[in-house]
C-alpha positions, 0 to 999 in steps of 0.5 A: 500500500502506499506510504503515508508520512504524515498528516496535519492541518494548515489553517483548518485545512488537511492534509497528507504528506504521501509517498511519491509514485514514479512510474504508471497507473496499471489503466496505463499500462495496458492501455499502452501494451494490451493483455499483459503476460501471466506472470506479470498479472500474477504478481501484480494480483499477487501485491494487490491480494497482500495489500488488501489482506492488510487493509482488512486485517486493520479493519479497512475496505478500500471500495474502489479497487480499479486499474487506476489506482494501482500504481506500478513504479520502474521497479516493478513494485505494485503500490495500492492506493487511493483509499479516498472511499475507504471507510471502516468495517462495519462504519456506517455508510455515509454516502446519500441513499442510492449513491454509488461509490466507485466504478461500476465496471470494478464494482462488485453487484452487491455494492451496486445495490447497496448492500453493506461493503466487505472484504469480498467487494474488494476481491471483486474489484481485483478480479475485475483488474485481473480480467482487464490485464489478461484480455486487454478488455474492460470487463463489462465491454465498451466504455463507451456504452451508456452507464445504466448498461453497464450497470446492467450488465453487471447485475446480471450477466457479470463479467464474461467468464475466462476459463474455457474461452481465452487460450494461452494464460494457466487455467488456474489463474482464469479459474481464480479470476471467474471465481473474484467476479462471481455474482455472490460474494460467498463464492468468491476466494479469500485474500490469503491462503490457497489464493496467494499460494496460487499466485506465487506459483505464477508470478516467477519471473513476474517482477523482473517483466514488469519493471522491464515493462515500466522502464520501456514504457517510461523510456518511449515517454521520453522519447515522444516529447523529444521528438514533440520538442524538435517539431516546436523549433519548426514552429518557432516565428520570432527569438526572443530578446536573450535574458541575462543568464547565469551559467554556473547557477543553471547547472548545478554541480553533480553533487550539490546538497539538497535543501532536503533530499530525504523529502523533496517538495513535489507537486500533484499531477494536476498542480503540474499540469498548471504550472507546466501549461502556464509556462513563458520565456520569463520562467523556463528557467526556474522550471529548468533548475527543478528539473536538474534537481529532479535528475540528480535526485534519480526522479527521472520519470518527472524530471522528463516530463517537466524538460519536455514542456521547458525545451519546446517553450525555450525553442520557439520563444528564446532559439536552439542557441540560446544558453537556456535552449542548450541546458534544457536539451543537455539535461534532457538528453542525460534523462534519455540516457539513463532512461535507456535511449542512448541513441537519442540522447547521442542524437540530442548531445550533438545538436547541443554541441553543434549549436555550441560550436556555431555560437562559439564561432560568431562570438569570435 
């Protein structure tokens, strides 16, 4: 489960101080790979199953176990979270009368018609993940189809069954998976015992697969906006003025302290986005040093993400020779590297230094 540090209150507002996720949602992931191999979906269901077994052992449902909220980071390592409609057993329920909470495509049909939550619920949600993993399918069919059917399909057919009907994955891991989406919560498998035994005879070699997986998915990421970046300079109408620029402040040395290394401030996703979206000439700069701490914090994943929007501002606004242009590209180009895009970065390092090289010329 993922890691809570703290929590407190700042002028009567809350809140809490979590662990970072590098990597991709499992809605991710299979959107960008398809059906996943068996071992990686049992050792992905494998981690859920111990998470939730300690959730339930607390006293604590989640009630909202879907793909997006299982996160996977470049190690490989599953991280079960978002427990924002979790509530203890037994708590009365304090959502309206007929309110559903959570998604129905991950929702067990008890809940859906309101019955009290159990830890049965939740097994159903992973079963659902699980199906979505193997075939690549949304359990209930078409996201696109009206929300009262998918309602419907849920309390009466239920999610298709696997076992007799998809080739290739073990048929005990297709039987547990008919099994967590059964109609009737008595009939599904609990989360520790046989179960869990089960999954680890399948995850060998689950962990490894994954994390290369991860790595990959998060190398091409990288990738894309450093080809998105060289399209900006074809854009690019008018140089702006060059603002004063200090090169030794820009470039951290390698092994500068952090304020805080064993708690760097981080921004949310939708924070981010904000701030990324809102970027100008004026403030390229300042991003770009929070990306350079981001590098030689390891963060490379977001460290990326942030030079991916800083570089095509630095383009079209401020020119490929400009000092700030070349500092974005150079960082982004060790992101690449150590990401395992070696070639790009090759590529990314000599534009940097022909651009270097020419701007050293017209100085002469």
């Amino acid at each position: 489960m993922v890691t809570l540090y703290d929590a407190g209150l700042v002028e009567g507002t809350p809140y809490l101080v979590m662990q970072v996720l590098d990597g991709l949602s499992l809605a991710e992931l299979v959107q960008r790979t398809g059906p996943l191999p068996a071992p990686v979906v049992a050792q992905v269901a494998l981690d859920v199953v111990r998470g939730l077994a300690a959730a339930h052992e607390s006293g604590v449902l989640h009630r909202d176990v879907k793909p997006s909220n299982i996160g996977i980071n470049r190690g490989g390592h599953v991280v079960l979270h978002d427990f924002g409609l979790a509530r203890l057993a037994g708590e009365r329920a304090i959502t309206r009368t007929g309110e559903l909470v959570g998604t129905p495509q991950f929702m067990a049909p008890e809940a859906i018609r309101g019955a009290a939550p159990s830890p049965a619920a939740d097994l159903y949600g992973l079963g659902a993940c699980m199906y979505l993993m193997l075939t690549g399918e949304l359990p209930l069919g078409d996201a696109t189809v009206d929300y009262g059917a998918i309602v419907d399909r849920a309390l009466g057919d239920g999610v298709p069954r696997l076992a007799g009907r998809l080739q290739g994955p073990p048929r005990e891991l297709l039987d547990l998976v008919d099994r967590l989406c059964a109609q009737d919560p008595a009939d599904r498998p609990g989360p520790t015992g046989t179960t869990e035994e089960m999954l680890e005879r399948h995850a060998d070699g689950g962990r490894d697969t994954l994390a290369a997986l991860l790595a990959g998915q998060v190398r091409d990421e990288a990738v894309r906006s450093l080809h998105e970046a060289a399209g900006s300079l074809h854009e690019a109408a008018a140089l702006a003025e060059e603002p004063e620029y200090d090169w030794e402040e820009a470039v951290p040395h390698p092994r500068a302290e952090l304020a805080d290394p064993l708690h760097p401030p981080t921004l949310s996703d939708a924070t981010r986005r904000i701030v990324l979206s809102s970027m100008t000439p004026r403030n390229a700069l300042s991003r770009q040093r929070e990306a350079v701490n981001l590098v030689l914090r390891g963060e490379l994943q977001e460290a990326a993400r942030m030079l991916a929007a800083v570089v095509p501002v630095c383009l079209s606004s401020l020119g490929p020779a400009h000092p700030t242009t070349l500092i974005s590209q150079y960082w982004q180009a060790v992101c690449l590297a150590r990401l395992g895009a070696g070639d790009k970065a090759v590529e990314l390092l000599a534009r940097v230094n022909r651009q270097v090289d020419q701007r050293r010329g017209s100085e002469r």
